[in-house]
NUTIFI-202662 format. One record per residue (C-alpha): residue number from 1; residue in one letter; x, y, z. Coordinates in pm, 1 decimal. Example, Ala and Ser with C-alpha at 12.3 -4.5 7.8 and 13.67 -1.06 7.14 Angstrom:
# NUTIFI-202662
[1, A, [1230.0, -450.0, 780.0]]
[2, S, [1367.0, -106.0, 714.0]]
This chain:
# NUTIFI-202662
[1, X, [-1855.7, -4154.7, 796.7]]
[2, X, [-2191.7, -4162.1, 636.5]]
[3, X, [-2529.2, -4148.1, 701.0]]
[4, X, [-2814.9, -4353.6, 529.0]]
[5, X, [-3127.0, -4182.7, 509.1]]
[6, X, [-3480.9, -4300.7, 340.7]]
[7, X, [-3746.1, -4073.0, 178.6]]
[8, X, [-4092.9, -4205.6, 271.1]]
[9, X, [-4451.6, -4043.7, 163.2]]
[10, X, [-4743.2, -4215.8, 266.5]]
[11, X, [-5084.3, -4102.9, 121.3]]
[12, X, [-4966.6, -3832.5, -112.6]]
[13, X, [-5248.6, -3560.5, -128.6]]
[14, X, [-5500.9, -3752.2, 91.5]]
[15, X, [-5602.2, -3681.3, 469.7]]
[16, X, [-5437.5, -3886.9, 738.6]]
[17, X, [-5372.7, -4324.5, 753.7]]
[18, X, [-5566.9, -4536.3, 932.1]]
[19, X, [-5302.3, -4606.2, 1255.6]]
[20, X, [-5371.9, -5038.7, 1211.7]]
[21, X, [-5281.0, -4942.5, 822.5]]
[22, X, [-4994.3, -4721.9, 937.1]]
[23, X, [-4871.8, -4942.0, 1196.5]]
[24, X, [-4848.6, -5237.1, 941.7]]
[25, X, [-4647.3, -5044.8, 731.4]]
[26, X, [-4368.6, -4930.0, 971.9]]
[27, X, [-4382.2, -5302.3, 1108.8]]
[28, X, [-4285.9, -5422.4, 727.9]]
[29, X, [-4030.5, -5160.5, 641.2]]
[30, X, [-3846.3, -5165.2, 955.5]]
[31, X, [-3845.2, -5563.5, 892.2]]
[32, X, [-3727.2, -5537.1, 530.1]]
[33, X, [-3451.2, -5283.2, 644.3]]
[34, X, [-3285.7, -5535.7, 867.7]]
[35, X, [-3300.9, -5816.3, 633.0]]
[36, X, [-3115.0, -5577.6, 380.9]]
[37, X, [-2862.8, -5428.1, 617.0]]
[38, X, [-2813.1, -5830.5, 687.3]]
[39, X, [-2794.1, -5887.7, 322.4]]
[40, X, [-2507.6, -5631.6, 283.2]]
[41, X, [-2329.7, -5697.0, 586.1]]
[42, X, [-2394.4, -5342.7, 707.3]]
[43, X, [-2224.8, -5279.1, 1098.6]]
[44, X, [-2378.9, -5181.1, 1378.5]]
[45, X, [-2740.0, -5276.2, 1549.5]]
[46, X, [-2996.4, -5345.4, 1288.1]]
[47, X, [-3289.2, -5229.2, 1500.1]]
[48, X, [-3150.4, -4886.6, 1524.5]]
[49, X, [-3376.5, -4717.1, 1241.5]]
[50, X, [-3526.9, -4412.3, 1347.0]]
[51, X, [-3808.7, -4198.6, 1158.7]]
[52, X, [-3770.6, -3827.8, 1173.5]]
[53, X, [-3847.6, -3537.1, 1023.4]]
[54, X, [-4224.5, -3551.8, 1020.1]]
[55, X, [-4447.1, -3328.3, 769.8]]
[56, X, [-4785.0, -3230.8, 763.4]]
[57, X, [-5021.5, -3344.8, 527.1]]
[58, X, [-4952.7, -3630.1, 356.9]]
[59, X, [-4740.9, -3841.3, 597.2]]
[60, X, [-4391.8, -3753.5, 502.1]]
[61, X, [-4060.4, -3867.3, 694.3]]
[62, X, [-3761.5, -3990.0, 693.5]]
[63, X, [-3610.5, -4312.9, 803.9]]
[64, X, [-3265.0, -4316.4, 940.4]]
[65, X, [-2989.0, -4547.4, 1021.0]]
[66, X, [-2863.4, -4415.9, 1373.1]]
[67, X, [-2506.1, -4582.0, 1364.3]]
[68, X, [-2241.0, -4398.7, 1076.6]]
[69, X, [-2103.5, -4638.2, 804.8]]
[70, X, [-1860.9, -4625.8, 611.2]]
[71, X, [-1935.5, -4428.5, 273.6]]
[72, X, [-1873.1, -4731.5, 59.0]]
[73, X, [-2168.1, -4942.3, 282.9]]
[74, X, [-2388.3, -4657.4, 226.1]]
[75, X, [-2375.5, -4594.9, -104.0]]
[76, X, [-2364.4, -5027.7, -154.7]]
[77, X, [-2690.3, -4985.3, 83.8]]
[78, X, [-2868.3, -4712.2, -154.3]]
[79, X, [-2776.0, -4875.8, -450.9]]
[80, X, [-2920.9, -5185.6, -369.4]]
[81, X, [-3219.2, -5081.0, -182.6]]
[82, X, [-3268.2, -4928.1, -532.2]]
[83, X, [-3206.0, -5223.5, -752.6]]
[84, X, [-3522.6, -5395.4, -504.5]]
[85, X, [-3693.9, -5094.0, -561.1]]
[86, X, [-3681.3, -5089.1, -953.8]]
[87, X, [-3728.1, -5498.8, -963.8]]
[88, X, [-3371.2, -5591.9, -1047.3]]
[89, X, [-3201.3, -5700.9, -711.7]]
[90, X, [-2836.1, -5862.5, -747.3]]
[91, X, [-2811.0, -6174.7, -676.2]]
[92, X, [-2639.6, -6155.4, -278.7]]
[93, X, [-3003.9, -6030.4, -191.3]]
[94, X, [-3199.5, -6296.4, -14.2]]
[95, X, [-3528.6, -6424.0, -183.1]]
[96, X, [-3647.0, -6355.8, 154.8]]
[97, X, [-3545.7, -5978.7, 143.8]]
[98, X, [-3713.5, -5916.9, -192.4]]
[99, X, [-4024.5, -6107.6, -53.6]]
[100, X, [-4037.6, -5879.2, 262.0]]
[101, X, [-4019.8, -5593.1, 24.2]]
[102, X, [-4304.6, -5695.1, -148.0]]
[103, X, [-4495.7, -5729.3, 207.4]]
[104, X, [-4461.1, -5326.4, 228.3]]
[105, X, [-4710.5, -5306.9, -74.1]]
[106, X, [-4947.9, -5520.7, 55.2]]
[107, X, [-5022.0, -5266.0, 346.9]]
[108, X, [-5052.7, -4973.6, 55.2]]
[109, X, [-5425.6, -4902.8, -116.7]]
């Protein structure tokens, strides 16, 4: 079994995140991550994301899927989280998916 696990830095060489700015974000990402685990069929409960691994500083963490997968469904979830990430989703991705993607920047200075 596999695990799928998200780098996130907020922030990068600043002090702190305003918590309404902060709170926006996690509210977006978590939302985007369940419309892509939908998107790829991946098993388990979608709300079971959990962020870990907290650094000082810049806010660092990482963002976890809680239930294993199989390692073909994690490496299908990192390679298309990464095709939305570069701009070039495949086609199975729901417009609405890419959109809610988009909704993470909006948060972002």
């Amino acid at each position: 079994m596999a695990k799928i696990r998200i780098p996130v830095l907020l922030n990068k060489g600043r002090i702190g995140i305003p918590l309404h700015k902060l709170g926006a974000i996690v509210k977006e990402t978590e939302m985007f991550l369940r419309m892509l685990a939908d998107d790829i069929e991946l098993p388990g409960d979608r709300k079971q994301w959990l962020g870990m691994d907290f650094q000082s500083g810049s806010l660092g963490y990482n963002i976890e899927y809680i239930p294993p997968v199989e390692p073909n469904k994690a490496i299908q979830f990192a390679t298309t989280f990464d095709d939305i990430r570069r701009g070039k989703p495949a086609p199975s991705v729901r417009s609405n998916t890419r959109y809610q993607y988009a909704r993470i920047a909006e948060q972002l200075d």
